[in-house]
C-alpha positions in Angstrom: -58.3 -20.4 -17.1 -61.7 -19.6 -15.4 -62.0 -19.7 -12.1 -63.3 -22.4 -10.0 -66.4 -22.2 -8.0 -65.8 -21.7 -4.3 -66.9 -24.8 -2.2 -69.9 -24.0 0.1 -68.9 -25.2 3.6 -71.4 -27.8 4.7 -72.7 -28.3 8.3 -71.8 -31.6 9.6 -74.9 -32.5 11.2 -75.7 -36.5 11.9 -77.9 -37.2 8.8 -78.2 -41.0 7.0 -75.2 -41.4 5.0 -77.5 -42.1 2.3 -79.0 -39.0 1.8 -75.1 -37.1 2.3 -75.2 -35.8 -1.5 -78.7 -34.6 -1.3 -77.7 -32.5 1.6 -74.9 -31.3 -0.1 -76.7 -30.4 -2.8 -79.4 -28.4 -0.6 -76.9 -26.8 1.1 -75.5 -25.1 -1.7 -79.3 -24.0 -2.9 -80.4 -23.0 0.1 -77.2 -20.8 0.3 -77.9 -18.9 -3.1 -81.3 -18.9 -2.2 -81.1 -17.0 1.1 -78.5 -14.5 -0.3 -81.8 -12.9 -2.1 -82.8 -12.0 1.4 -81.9 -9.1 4.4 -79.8 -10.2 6.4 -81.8 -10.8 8.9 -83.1 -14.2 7.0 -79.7 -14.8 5.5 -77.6 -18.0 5.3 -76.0 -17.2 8.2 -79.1 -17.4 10.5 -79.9 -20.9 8.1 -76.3 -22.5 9.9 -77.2 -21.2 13.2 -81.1 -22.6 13.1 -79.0 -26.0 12.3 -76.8 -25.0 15.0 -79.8 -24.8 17.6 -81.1 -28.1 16.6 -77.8 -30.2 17.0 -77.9 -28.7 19.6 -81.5 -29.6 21.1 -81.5 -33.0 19.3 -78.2 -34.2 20.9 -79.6 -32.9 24.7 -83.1 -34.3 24.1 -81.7 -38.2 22.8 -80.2 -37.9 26.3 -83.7 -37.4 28.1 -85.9 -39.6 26.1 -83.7 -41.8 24.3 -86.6 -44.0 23.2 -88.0 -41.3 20.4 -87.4 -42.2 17.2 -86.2 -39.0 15.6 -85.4 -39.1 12.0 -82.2 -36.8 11.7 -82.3 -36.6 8.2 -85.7 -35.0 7.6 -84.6 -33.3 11.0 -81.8 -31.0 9.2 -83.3 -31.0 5.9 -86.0 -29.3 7.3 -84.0 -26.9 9.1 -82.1 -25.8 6.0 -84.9 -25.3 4.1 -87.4 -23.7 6.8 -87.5 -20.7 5.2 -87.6 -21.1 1.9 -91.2 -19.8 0.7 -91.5 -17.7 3.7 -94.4 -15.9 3.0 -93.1 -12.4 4.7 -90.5 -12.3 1.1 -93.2 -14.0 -1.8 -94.9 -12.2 -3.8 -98.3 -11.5 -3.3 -100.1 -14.2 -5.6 -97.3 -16.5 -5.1 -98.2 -19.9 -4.2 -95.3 -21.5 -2.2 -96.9 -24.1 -0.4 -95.3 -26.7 -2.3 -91.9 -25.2 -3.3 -89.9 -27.6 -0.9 -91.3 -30.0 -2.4 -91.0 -29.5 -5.7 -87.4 -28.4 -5.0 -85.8 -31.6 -3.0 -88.2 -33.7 -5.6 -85.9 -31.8 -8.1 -82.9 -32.9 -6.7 -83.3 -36.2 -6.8 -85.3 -37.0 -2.9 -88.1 -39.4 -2.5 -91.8 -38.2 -3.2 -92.3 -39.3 0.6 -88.9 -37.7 2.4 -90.0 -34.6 0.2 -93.6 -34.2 1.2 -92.7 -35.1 5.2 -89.9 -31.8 4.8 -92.9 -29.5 3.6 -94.9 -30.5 6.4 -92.4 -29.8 8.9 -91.5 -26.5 6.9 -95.1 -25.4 6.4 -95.7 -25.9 10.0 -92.2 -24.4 11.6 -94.2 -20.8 11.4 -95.2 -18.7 14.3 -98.0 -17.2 12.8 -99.3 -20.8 11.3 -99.0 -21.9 15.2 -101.5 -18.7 16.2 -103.9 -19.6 13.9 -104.3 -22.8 13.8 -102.5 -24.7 17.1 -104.8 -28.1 16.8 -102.8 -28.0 13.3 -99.3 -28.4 15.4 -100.3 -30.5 17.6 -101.1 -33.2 15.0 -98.2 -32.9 13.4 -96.2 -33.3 16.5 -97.4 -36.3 16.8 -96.6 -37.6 13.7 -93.1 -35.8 13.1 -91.5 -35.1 16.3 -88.8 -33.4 14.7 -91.4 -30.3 14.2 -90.9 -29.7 18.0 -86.8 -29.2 17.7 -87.1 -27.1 14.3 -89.4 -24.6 16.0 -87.2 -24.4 19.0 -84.3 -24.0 16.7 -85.6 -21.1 15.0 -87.7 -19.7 17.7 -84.1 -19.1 19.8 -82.7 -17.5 17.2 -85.7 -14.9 17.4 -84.3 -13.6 20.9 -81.5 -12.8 22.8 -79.1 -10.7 21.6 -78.8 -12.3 18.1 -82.7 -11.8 18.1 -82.4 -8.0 19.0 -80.0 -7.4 15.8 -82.1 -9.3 13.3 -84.9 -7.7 14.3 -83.3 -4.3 14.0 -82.1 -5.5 10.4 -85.8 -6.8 9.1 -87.6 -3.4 10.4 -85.1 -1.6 8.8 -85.1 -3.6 5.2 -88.6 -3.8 5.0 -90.2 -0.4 7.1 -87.4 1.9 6.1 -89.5 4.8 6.6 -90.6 3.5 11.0 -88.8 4.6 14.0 -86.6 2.5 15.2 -89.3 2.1 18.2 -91.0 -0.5 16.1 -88.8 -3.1 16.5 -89.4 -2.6 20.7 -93.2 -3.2 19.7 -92.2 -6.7 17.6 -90.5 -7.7 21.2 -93.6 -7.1 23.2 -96.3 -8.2 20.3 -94.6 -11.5 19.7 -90.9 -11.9 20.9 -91.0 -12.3 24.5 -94.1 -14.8 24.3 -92.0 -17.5 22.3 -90.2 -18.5 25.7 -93.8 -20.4 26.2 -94.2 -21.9 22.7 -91.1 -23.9 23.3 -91.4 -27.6 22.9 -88.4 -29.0 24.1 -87.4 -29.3 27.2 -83.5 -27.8 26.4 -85.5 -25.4 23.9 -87.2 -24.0 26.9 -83.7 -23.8 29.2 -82.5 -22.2 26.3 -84.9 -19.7 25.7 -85.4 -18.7 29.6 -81.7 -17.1 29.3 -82.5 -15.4 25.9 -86.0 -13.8 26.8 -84.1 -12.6 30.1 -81.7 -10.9 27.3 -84.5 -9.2 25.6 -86.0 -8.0 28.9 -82.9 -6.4 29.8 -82.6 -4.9 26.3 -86.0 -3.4 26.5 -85.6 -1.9 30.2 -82.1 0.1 29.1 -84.3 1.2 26.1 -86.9 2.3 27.2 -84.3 4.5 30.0 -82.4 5.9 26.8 -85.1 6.6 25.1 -86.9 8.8 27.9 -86.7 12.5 26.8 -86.1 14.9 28.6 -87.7 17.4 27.9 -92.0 17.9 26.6 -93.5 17.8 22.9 -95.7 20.0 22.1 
C-alpha cells in the first residue's frame, strides 16, 4: 500500500471562510515552491512573514479600528510574497504575472488574483527605492501593502535577520568573506526601521535594528586583527 501524502500544516490566520480551500490549496504550493530555495527564503521564513502580520494586523484593528482591511487578500499575499522574487528567476524570466496566473489557476477570482500581485509586486525593498510615488499609491488603495511590508521587513533584522542573511551570502556568494553580509546590514538592513509603515511595525522593528546594532559592534571587536598586513 503506498504511502499517504503528509498533510501540510496550515496557518490559522482570520481569512473569509469562503476562500478557506483556496488557502489551503496555496499553502501547500507555496510550500513546494519555497523548498526550491536557500533557506534563507524557505517556507519557514513564509509562516513567520504570516506570523508578523497576525501579528501587526491584530495590534493595528485595535488603533484604527475604522480601516477596512481585507484579511483574505492580507495573508494571501503574505504567502505568496515571494514567489517570482526576482533575486531566484532566471534572467529573461518574466514573473510579473506569476501570482496571478497561479491563484487564477487554482480556482480565485480574476479580481482577488490581480489585487494579490499588486500587493506582491509592490512588497519589494528595491521596488520601494526606485519608485516610492509607486507605494504610495498603492497604499492608498490596498492598505494591507503597509502590514505585508512590515511583516517581511522584520523578518530582515534582529537575530533571525543576522542568520538569513549569513545563509543568502553564503548560497548565492560562496566564494565572499563572510564580511559581506556586515556590508548588506549597513547598505540596506539597518535603514528598514524607517520604511516601516505601521505603527506596531515600527515598535517592532526599533528592538530588532537595536539587535543588529549590537551584532555589528561585537563584530566588528572580533574581527579586529591583531596584528598588520602587509
Amino acid at each position: 500500500m503506498a504511502a499517504s501524502t503528509p498533510r501540510i500544516p496550515v496557518p490559522q490566520v482570520p481569512i473569509d471562510p469562503e476562500y478557506r480551500d483556496l488557502f489551503i490549496s496555496i499553502n501547500t504550493y507555496v510550500h513546494t515552491y519555497m523548498s526550491q530555495y536557500d533557506n534563507s527564503h524557505d517556507y519557514h521564513h513564509i509562516l513567520r512573514v504570516i506570523s508578523n502580520a497576525n501579528t501587526i494586523l491584530q495590534e493595528e484593528s485595535k488603533i484604527d479600528p475604522s480601516t477596512p482591511y481585507d484579511t483574505t487578500t492580507l495573508f494571501l499575499a503574505a504567502l505568496l510574497h515571494d514567489v517570482g522574487d526576482h533575486k531566484y528567476t532566471l534572467p529573461g524570466t518574466d514573473a510579473s504575472q506569476q501570482v496571478y496566473n497561479m491563484l487564477v489557476s487554482h480556482g480565485a477570482s480574476a479580481a482577488l488574483a490581480a489585487t494579490v500581485q499588486t500587493i506582491v509586486t509592490y512588497v519589494s525593498y528595491s521596488n520601494e527605492v526606485r519608485n516610492p510615488a509607486s507605494v504610495i499609491d498603492v497604499l492608498a488603495q490596498h492598505p494591507e501593502l503597509a502590514i505585508v511590508q512590515d511583516a517581511d521587513r522584520l523578518d530582515a533584522i534582529g537575530a533571525v535577520g543576522i542568520g538569513r542573511c549569513f545563509s543568502f551570502g553564503a548560497a548565492k556568494f560562496p566564494n565572499e568573506a563572510m564580511g559581506r553580509a556586515i556590508d548588506h546590514f549597513e547598505e540596506k538592513l539597518v535603514k528598514l526601521e524607517g520604511m516601516m509603515k505601521t505603527q506596531i511595525g515600527r515598535r517592532m522593528a526599533k528592538r530588532r535594528t537595536e539587535v543588529l546594532a549590537e551584532f555589528m559592534l561585537e563584530w566588528k571587536f572580533e574581527e579586529d586583527l591583531s596584528f598588520e598586513l602587509k
